[in-house]
Legacy VTK file of the C-alpha trace (Angstrom):
# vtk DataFile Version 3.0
C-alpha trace
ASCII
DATASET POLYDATA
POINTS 122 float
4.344 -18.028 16.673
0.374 -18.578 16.473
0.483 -20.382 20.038
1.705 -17.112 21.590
-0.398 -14.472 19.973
-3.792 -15.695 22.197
-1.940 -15.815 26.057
-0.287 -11.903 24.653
-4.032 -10.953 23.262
-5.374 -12.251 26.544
-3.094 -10.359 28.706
-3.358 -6.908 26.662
-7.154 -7.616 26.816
-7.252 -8.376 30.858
-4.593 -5.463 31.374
-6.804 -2.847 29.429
-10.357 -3.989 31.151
-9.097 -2.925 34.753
-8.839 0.296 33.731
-12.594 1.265 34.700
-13.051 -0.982 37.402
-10.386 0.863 38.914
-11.563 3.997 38.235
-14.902 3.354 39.582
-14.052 0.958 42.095
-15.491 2.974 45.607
-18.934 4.714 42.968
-21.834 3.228 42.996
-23.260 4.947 39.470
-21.095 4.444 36.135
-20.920 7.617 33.577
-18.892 6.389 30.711
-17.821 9.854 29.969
-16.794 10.581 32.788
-13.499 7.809 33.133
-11.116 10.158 31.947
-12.223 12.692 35.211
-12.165 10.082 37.545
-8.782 8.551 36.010
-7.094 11.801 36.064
-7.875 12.163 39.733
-6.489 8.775 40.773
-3.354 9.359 39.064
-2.798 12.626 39.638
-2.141 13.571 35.810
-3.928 16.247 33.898
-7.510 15.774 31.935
-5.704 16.050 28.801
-3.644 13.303 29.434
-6.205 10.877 30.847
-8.417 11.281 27.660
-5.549 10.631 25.799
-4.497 7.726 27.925
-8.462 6.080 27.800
-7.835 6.969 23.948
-5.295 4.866 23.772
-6.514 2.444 26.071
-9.518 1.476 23.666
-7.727 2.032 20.662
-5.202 -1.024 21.775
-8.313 -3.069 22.778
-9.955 -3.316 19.542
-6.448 -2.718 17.229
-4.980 -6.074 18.932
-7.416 -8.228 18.059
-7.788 -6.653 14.389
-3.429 -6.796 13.539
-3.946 -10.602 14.865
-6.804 -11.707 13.038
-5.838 -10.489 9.589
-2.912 -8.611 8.258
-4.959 -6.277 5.563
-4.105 -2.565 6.600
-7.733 -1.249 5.342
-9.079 -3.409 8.170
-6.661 -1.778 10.493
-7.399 1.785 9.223
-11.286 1.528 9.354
-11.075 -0.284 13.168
-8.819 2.497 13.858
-10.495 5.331 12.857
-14.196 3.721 14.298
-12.538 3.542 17.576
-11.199 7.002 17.749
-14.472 8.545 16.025
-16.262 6.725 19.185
-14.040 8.216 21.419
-14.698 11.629 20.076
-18.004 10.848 20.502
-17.774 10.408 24.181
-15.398 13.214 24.306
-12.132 11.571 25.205
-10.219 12.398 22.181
-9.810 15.912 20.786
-11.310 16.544 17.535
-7.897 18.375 16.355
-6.033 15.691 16.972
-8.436 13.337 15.345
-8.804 15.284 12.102
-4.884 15.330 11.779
-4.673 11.461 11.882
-7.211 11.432 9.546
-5.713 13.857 7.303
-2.410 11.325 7.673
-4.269 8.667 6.472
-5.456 10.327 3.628
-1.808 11.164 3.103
-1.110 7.549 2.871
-3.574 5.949 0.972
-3.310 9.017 -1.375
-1.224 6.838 -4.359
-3.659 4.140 -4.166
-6.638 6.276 -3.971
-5.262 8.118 -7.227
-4.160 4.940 -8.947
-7.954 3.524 -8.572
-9.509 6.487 -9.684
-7.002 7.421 -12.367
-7.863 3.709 -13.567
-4.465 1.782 -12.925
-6.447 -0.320 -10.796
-4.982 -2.149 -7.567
LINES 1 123
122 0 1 2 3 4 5 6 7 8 9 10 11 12 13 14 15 16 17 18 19 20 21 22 23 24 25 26 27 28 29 30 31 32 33 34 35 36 37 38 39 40 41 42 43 44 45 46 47 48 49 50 51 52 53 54 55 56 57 58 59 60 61 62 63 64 65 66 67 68 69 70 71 72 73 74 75 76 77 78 79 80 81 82 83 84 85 86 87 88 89 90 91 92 93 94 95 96 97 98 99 100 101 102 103 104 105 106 107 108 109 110 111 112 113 114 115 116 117 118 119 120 121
C-alpha cells in the first residue's frame, strides 16, 4: 500500500499544477485572482463554477498530501479550512458557502468540543 500512495500523490499533484499554466498559457502577465476568469473562458462554463472548480482544485492539492502523511482528522480540518479561508481571500470561494462548511464542522466536533469543556476529557 505505502509504495503506491507517492506515484498517486505525484500524479494528483502534476494533474492539479497544469491548471494555471493552461489558463495563462498565450498571457504574458499572471493575476492570481484572476484564474477563475480566464478558466471559465477556456471552458466555456460559468464564473461560479470555475471558482468553485479552482476551489477545489487547491483544496485537493494541499488535502492529498495532509490524508497521506498522517491520519489525525484535526490536521485534515485545520489544512482544510486554511485552504478554503485562502481561497476566500483571493475571492474564488463564496463566503456563504464557506461559513456553512464551517458551521458543519462545528456540527461535528460539537461532542468532543462539549466533552473537553464539560471536563470528560478526550
Amino acid at each position: 500500500m505505502k509504495k503506491t500512495k507517492l506515484p498517486l500523490f505525484l500524479l494528483v499533484l502534476f494533474s492539479s499544477a497544469l491548471i494555471i499554466p493552461t489558463v495563462y498559457a498565450d498571457e504574458g502577465n499572471f493575476d492570481l485572482t484572476a484564474v477563475p476568469q480566464a478558466l471559465a473562458d477556456r471552458l466555456n462554463i460559468s464564473l461560479f463554477s470555475s471558482e468553485l472548480l479552482v476551489s477545489l482544485i487547491f483544496c485537493v492539492m494541499f488535502l492529498f498530501p495532509a490524508l497521506l502523511l498522517t491520519r489525525n482528522i484535526l490536521a485534515h480540518v485545520i489544512v482544510g479550512v486554511a485552504v478554503l479561508s485562502f481561497c476566500v481571500a483571493l475571492t474564488w470561494f463564496p463566503v456563504w458557502i464557506f461559513v456553512i462548511v464551517c458551521l458543519m464542522i462545528a456540527l461535528f466536533f460539537s461532542d468532543k468540543i462539549t466533552g473537553i469543556f464539560g471536563g470528560k476529557g478526550d
